[in-house]
C-alpha positions as CSV (number, residue, x, y, z in Angstrom):
1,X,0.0,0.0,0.0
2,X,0.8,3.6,-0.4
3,X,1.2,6.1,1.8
4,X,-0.7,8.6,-1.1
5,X,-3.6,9.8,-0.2
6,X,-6.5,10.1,-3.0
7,X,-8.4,12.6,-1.0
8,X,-8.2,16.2,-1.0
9,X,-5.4,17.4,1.1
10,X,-6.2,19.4,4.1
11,X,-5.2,22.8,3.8
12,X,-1.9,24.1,6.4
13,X,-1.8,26.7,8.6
14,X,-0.1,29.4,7.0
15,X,-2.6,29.1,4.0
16,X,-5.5,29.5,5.8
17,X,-4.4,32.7,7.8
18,X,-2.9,33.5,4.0
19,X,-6.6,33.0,2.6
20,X,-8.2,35.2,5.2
21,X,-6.0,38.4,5.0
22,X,-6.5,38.3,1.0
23,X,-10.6,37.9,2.0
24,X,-10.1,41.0,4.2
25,X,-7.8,43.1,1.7
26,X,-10.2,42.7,-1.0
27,X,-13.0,43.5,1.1
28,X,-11.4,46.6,2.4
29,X,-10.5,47.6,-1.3
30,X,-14.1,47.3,-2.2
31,X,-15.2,49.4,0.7
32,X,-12.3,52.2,-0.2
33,X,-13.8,52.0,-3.6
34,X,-17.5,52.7,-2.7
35,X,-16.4,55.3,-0.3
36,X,-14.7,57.4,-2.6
37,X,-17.5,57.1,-5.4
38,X,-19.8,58.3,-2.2
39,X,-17.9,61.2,-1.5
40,X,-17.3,61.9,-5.0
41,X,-21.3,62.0,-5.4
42,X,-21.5,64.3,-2.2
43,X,-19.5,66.7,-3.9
44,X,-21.0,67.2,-6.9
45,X,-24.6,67.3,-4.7
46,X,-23.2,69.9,-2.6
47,X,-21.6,72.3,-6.1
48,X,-25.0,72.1,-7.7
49,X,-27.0,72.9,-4.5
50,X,-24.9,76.1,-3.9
51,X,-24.3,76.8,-7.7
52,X,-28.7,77.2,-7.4
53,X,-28.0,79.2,-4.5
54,X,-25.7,81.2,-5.8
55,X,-28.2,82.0,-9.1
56,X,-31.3,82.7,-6.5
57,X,-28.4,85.2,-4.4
58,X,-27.9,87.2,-7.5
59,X,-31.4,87.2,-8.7
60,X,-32.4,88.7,-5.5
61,X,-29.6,91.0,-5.9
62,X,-30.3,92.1,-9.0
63,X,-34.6,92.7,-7.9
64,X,-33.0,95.0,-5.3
65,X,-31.3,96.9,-7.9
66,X,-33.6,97.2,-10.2
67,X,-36.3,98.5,-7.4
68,X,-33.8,100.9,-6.0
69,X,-33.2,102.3,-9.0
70,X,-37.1,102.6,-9.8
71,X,-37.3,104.2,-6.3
72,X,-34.4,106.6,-7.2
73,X,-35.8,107.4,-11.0
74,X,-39.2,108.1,-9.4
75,X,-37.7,110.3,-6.9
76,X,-36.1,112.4,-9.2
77,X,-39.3,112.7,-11.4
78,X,-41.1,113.9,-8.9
79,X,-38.9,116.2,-7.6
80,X,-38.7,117.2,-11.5
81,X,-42.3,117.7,-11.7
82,X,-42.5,119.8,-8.6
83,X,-39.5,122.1,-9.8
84,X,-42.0,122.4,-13.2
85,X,-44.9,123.3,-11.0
86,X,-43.2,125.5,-8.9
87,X,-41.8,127.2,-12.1
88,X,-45.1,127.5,-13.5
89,X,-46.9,128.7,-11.0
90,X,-44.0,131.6,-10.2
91,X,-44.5,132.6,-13.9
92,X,-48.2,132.9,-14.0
93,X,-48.1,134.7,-10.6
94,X,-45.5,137.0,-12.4
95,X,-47.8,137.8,-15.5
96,X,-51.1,138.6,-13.2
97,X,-48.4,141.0,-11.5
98,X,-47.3,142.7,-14.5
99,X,-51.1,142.7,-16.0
100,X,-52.2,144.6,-12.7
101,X,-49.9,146.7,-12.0
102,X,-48.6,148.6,-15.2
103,X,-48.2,151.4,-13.0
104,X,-46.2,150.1,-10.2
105,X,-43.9,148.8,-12.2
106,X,-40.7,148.6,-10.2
107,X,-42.8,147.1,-7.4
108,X,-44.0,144.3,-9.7
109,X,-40.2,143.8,-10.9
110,X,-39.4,143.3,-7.3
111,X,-42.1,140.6,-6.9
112,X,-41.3,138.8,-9.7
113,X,-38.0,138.1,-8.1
114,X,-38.5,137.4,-5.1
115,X,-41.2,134.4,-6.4
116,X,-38.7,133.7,-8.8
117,X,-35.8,133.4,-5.6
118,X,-38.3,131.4,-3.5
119,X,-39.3,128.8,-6.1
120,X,-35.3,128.4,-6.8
121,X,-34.9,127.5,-2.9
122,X,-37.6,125.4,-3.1
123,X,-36.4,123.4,-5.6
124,X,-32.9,123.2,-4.0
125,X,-34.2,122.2,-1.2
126,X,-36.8,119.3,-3.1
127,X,-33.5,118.6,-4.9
128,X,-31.7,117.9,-2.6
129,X,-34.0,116.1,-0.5
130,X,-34.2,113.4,-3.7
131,X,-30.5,113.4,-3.7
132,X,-30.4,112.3,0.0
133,X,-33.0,109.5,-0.4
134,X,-31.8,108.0,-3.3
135,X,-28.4,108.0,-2.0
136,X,-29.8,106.3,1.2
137,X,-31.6,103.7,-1.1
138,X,-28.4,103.5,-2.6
139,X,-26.5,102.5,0.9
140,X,-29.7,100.3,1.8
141,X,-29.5,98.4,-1.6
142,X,-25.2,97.8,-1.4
143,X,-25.9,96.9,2.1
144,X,-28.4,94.2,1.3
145,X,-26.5,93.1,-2.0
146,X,-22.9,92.6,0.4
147,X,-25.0,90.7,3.0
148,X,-26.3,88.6,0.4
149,X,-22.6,87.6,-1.4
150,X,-21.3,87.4,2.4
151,X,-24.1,84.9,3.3
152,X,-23.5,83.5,-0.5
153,X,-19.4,83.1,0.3
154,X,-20.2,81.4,4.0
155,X,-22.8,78.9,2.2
156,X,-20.3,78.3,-0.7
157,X,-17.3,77.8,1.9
158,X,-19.5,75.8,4.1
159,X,-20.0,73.4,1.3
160,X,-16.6,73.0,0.4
């Protein structure tokens, strides 16, 4: 008889232990692998969500602007308008002088001029009351658009 075994020959040791590292280095390699693809997924979710945040930051930004500047151009138009009134009215007020008074003539001059002086300081003064308020609006609007890119930068460095 032989001493040659037919069977399958039991495995050693060292092979065994050998077998079950490789088991756990692939494994680990597998999980490394769907980790990174994870995280690589995260990241792209997190550019595109504040990418749309940025977009909805500077469409805000950019209603602001565009109703300060309404604000501003109405101002202005009105202050216009009253300047015109006030013009009109000082040279109507001139002519019913000048109609009535043919004989007081210097005295009429010296009205005339003194309406004419008043509705000058008047408009200054509407003037530069619009200048003031749209230059406020003006502050309120770069206030509101720097708050908006600051909370903008913190969301975009957040995400990074």
């Amino acid at each position: 008889m032989s001493t040659n075994s037919t069977g399958p020959e039991e495995k050693g040791f060292f092979e065994k232990v050998k077998e079950t590292i490789e088991g756990l280095w692939d494994g680990t390699k597998d999980k490394a692998e769907e980790l990174k693809d994870k995280a690589a997924d995260t990241i792209d979710h997190l550019k595109e969500k504040s990418a749309s945040e940025k977009k909805v930051v500077a469409k805000k930004a950019t209603a602001v602007k565009s109703s300060a500047n309404t604000k501003v151009a109405a101002k202005a138009a009105k202050a216009k308008t009253a300047v015109a009134d006030i013009k009109a009215k000082a040279a109507d007020k001139a002519k019913e002088i000048k109609a009535k008074s043919n004989s007081e003539d210097a005295k009429a001059k010296k009205a005339v001029t003194d309406i004419k002086a008043k509705a000058t300081d008047k408009a200054k003064v509407i003037t530069a009351k619009a200048k003031a308020e749209a230059a406020g609006a003006k502050r309120s609007v770069a206030a509101k658009t720097s708050k908006a890119a600051t909370a903008v930068k913190k969301k975009a460095d957040a995400t990074k």
